[in-house]
C-alpha positions as CSV (number, residue, x, y, z in Angstrom):
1,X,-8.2,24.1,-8.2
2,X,-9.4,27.7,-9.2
3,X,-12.8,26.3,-10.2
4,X,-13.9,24.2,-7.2
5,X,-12.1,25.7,-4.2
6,X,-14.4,23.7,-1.7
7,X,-12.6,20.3,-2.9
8,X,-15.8,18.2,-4.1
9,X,-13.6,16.4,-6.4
10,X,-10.8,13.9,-5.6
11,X,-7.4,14.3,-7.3
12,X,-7.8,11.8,-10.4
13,X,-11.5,13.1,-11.0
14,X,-9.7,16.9,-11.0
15,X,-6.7,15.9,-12.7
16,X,-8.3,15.5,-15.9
17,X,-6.7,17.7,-18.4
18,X,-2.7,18.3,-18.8
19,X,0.0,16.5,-18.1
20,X,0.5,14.9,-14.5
21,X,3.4,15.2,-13.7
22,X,4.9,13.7,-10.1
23,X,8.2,14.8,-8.6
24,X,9.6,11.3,-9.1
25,X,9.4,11.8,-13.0
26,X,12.2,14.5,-13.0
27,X,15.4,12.5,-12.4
28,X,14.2,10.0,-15.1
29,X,13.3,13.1,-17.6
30,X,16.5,14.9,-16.7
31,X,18.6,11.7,-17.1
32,X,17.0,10.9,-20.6
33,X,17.3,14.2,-21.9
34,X,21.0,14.4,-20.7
35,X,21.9,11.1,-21.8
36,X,23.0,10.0,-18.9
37,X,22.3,6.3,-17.5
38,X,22.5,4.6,-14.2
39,X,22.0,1.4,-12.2
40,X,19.2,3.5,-9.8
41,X,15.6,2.3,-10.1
42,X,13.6,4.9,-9.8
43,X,9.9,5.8,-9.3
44,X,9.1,7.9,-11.9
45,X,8.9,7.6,-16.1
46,X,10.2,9.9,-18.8
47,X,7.9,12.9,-19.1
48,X,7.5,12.0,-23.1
49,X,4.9,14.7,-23.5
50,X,7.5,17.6,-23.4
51,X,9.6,16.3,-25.6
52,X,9.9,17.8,-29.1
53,X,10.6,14.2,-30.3
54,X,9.2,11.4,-29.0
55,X,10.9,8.1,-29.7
56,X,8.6,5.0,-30.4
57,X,10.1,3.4,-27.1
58,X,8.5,6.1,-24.9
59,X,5.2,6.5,-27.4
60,X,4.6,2.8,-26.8
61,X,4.8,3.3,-23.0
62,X,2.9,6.6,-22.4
63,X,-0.4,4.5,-21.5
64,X,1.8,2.9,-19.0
65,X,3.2,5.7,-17.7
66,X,-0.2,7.1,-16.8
67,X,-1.5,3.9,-15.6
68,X,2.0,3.7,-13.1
69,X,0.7,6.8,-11.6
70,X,-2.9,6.0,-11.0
71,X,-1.7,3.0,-9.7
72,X,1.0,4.2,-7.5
73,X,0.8,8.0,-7.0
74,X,-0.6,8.8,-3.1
75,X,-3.1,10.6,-5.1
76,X,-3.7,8.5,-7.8
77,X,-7.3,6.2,-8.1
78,X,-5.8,3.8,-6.0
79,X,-4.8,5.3,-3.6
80,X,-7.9,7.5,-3.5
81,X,-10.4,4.7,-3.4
82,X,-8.1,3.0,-0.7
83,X,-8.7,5.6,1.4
84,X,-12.6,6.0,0.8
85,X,-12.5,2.0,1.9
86,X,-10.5,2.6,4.8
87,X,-12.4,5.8,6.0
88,X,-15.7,3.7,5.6
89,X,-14.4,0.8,7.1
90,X,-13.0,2.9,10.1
91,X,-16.6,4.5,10.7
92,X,-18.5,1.3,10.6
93,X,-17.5,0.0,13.6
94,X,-18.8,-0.2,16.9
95,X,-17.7,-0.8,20.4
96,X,-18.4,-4.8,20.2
97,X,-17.9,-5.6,16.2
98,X,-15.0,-4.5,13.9
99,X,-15.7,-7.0,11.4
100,X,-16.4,-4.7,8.3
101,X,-12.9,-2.8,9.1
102,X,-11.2,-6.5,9.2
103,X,-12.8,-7.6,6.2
104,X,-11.6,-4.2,4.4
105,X,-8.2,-4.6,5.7
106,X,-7.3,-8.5,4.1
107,X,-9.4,-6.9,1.2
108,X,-6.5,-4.4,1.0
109,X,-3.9,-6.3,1.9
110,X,-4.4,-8.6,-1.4
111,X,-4.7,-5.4,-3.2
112,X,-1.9,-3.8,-1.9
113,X,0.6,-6.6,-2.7
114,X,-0.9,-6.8,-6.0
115,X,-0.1,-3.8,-7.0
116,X,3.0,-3.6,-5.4
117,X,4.3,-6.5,-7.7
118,X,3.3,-4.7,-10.8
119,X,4.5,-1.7,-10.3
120,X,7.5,-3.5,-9.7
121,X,7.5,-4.9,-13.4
122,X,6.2,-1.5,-14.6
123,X,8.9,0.7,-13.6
124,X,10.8,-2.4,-15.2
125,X,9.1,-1.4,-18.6
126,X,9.1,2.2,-18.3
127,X,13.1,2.5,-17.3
128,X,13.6,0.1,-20.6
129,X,11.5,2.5,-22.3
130,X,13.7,4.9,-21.5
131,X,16.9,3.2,-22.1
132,X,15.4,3.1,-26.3
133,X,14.5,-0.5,-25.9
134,X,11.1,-1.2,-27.2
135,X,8.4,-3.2,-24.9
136,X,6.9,-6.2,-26.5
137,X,3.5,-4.6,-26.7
138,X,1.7,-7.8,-25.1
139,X,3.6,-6.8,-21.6
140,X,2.3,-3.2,-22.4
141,X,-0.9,-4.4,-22.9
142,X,-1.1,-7.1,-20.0
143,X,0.6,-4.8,-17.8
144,X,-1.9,-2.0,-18.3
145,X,-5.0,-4.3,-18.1
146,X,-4.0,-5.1,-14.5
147,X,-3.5,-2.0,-13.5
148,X,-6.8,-1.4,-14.8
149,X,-8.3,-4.5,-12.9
150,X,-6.6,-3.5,-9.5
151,X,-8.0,-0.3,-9.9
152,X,-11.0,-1.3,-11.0
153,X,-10.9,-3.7,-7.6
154,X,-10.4,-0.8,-5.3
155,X,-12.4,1.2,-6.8
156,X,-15.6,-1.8,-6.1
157,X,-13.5,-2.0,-2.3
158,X,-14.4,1.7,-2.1
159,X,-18.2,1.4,-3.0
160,X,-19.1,-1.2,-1.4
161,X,-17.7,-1.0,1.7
162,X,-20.4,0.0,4.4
């Protein structure tokens, strides 16, 4: 970034303002905005926020959408806190004990299959979404509270590991 060209922010805490925008998300755009439909599951979500008209499908799943990405992006919270805990973890060892690095690793290794499984069901919801078929809003709302909490769980991984 312009403003802080010696990098004392990480990527989520600079990436406040606009749209973020991953290179997965431009198949689904394209295919939505050409109409097009396939049996592919992809990684990304419908930009919504450059389209002229939004339909309620998408609105509902924006949230989501953003969530997906902080969840699963490489520079997303996730995996930014991930690699705070692991960098921590590496540098607290010594030549006879590696027990703070084995701790962080089952630590994420829960974590990691956690939010492998819901990004699973999210890209679920967000490729229905795009499809026109409206989420029940408690899976929107359940889904995005646990990305929340596994973000929220890395984050805690990353702060208080020594």
């Amino acid at each position: 970034q312009p403003h802080d060209p010696n990098s004392t922010a990480t990527v989520p805490q600079a990436s406040t303002v606009g749209t973020w925008v991953e290179e997965t998300d431009l198949r689904p755009t394209l295919m939505y905005l050409t109409g097009l439909h396939e049996d592919y599951q992809t990684d990304g979500r419908v930009i919504s926020q450059v389209l002229q008209s939004t339909p309620s499908a998408l609105r509902w799943t924006e949230q989501l959408g953003m969530a997906y990405q902080q969840l699963n992006s490489s520079v997303g919270a996730f995996a930014t806190y991930t690699l705070i805990a692991d960098s921590k973890a590496l540098a607290s060892g010594s030549s006879t004990s590696d027990t703070t690095y084995a701790h962080e690793q089952r630590a994420l290794s829960v974590l990691v299959n956690q939010r492998d499984a819901l990004a699973t069901q999210i890209k679920a919801t967000l490729a229905a979404a795009a499809n026109g078929d409206t989420p029940r809003l408690a899976t929107v709302i359940s889904q995005l509270i646990r990305a929340q909490v596994i973000n929220a769980a890395a984050h805690y991984l990353a702060t208080h590991t020594a």
